[in-house]
C-alpha positions as CSV (number, residue, x, y, z in Angstrom):
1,X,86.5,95.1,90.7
2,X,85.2,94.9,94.0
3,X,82.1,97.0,93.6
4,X,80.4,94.9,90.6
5,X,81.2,91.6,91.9
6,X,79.4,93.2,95.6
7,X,76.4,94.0,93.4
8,X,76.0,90.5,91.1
9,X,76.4,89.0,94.6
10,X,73.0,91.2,95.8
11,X,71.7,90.7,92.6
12,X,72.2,86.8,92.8
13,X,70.5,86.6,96.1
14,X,67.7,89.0,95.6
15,X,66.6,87.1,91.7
16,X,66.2,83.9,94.2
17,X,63.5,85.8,95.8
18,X,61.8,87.3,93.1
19,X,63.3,91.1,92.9
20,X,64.1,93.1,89.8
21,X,64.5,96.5,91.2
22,X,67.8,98.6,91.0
23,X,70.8,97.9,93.3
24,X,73.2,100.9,94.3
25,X,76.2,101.4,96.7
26,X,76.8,104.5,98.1
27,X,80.6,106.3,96.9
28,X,81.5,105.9,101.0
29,X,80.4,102.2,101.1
30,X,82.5,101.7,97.5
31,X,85.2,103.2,98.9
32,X,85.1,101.1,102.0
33,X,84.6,97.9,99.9
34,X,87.5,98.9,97.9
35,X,90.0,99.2,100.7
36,X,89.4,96.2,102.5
37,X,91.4,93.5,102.4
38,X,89.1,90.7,101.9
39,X,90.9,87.5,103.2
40,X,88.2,85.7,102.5
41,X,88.2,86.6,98.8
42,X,84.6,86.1,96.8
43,X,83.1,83.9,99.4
44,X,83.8,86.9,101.9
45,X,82.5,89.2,100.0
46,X,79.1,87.3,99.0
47,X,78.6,86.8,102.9
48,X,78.8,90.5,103.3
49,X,77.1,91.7,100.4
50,X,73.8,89.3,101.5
51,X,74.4,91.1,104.9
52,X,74.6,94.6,103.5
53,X,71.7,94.0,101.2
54,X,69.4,92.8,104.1
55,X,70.3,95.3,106.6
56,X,70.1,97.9,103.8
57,X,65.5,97.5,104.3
58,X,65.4,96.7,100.9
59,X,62.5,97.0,98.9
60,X,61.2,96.2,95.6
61,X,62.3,98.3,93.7
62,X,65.6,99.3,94.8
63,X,68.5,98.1,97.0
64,X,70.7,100.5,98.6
65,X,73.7,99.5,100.1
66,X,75.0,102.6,102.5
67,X,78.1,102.5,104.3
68,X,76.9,101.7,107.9
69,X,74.9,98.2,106.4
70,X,78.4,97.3,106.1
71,X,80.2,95.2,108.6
72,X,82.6,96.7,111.3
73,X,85.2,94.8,110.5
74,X,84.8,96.2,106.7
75,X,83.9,100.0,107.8
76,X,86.7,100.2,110.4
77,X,89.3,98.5,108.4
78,X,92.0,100.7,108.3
79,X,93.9,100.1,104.8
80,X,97.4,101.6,106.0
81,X,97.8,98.3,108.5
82,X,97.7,96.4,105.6
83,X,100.1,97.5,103.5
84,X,103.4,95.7,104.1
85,X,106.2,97.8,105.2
86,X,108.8,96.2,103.4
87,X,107.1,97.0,100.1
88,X,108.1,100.0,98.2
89,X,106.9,101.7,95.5
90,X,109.9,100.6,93.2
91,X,110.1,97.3,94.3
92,X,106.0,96.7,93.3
93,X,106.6,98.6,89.7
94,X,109.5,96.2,89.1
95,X,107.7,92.7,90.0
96,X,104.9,94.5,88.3
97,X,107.1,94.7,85.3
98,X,108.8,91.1,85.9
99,X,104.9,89.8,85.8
100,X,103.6,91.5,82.6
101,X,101.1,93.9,85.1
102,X,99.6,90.5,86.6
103,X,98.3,91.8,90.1
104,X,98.3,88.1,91.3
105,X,101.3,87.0,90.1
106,X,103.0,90.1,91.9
107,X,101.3,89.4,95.0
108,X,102.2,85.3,95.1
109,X,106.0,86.3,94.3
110,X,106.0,89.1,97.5
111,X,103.8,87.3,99.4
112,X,101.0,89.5,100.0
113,X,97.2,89.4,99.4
114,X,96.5,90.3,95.6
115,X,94.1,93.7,97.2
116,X,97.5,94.7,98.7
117,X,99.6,94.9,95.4
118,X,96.4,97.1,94.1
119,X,96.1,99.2,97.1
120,X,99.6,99.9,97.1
121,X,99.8,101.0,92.9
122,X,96.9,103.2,93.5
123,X,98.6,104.7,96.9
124,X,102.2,104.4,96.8
């Protein structure tokens, strides 16, 4: 989910200014933007995609967001910290369960960010 909402965030910005070119974001720099935790949630991530999409040299015709126009706080964000060690694999399947699959629901009920519950189905 991350990824598109990154790009309509470029694409928001740039259609201010006039461009209609291409926007793309390198499999390292959607993997990065994937991990993080964003604590911030959308506003973060607009702030960072603006950032990414100026630092990126953009021109014209096409946008390329790489890993290093990326924060550091983004590229050296280790996902492992962030999972909550008191979470296990069964315990987020049941709540899962309990919560009809609702990623947010699960999260408010264990009291962790929403990205953790998702992180943590996809990694165990």
């Amino acid at each position: 989910d991350i990824v598109p909402l990154e790009e309509q965030a470029i694409r928001g910005l740039l259609a201010e200014h006039g461009f209609t070119g291409s926007i793309e974001v390198t499999e390292k720099a959607a993997a990065l933007l994937e991990a993080f935790d964003w604590p911030g949630n959308v506003r973060e991530l607009r702030a960072v995609a603006e950032r990414a999409a100026i630092h990126s040299g953009m021109d014209q015709s096409r946008v390329l967001i790489r890993a290093v126009h990326l924060p550091e706080r983004v590229r050296d964000f280790d996902p492992s910290m962030a999972t909550d060690p008191r979470l296990t694999r069964s315990l987020v399947e049941s709540v899962m369960d309990e919560v009809g699959g609702n990623q947010s629901e699960a999260a408010r009920r264990l009291g962790v960010h929403r990205n953790t519950i998702a992180r943590y189905l996809r990694t165990g």
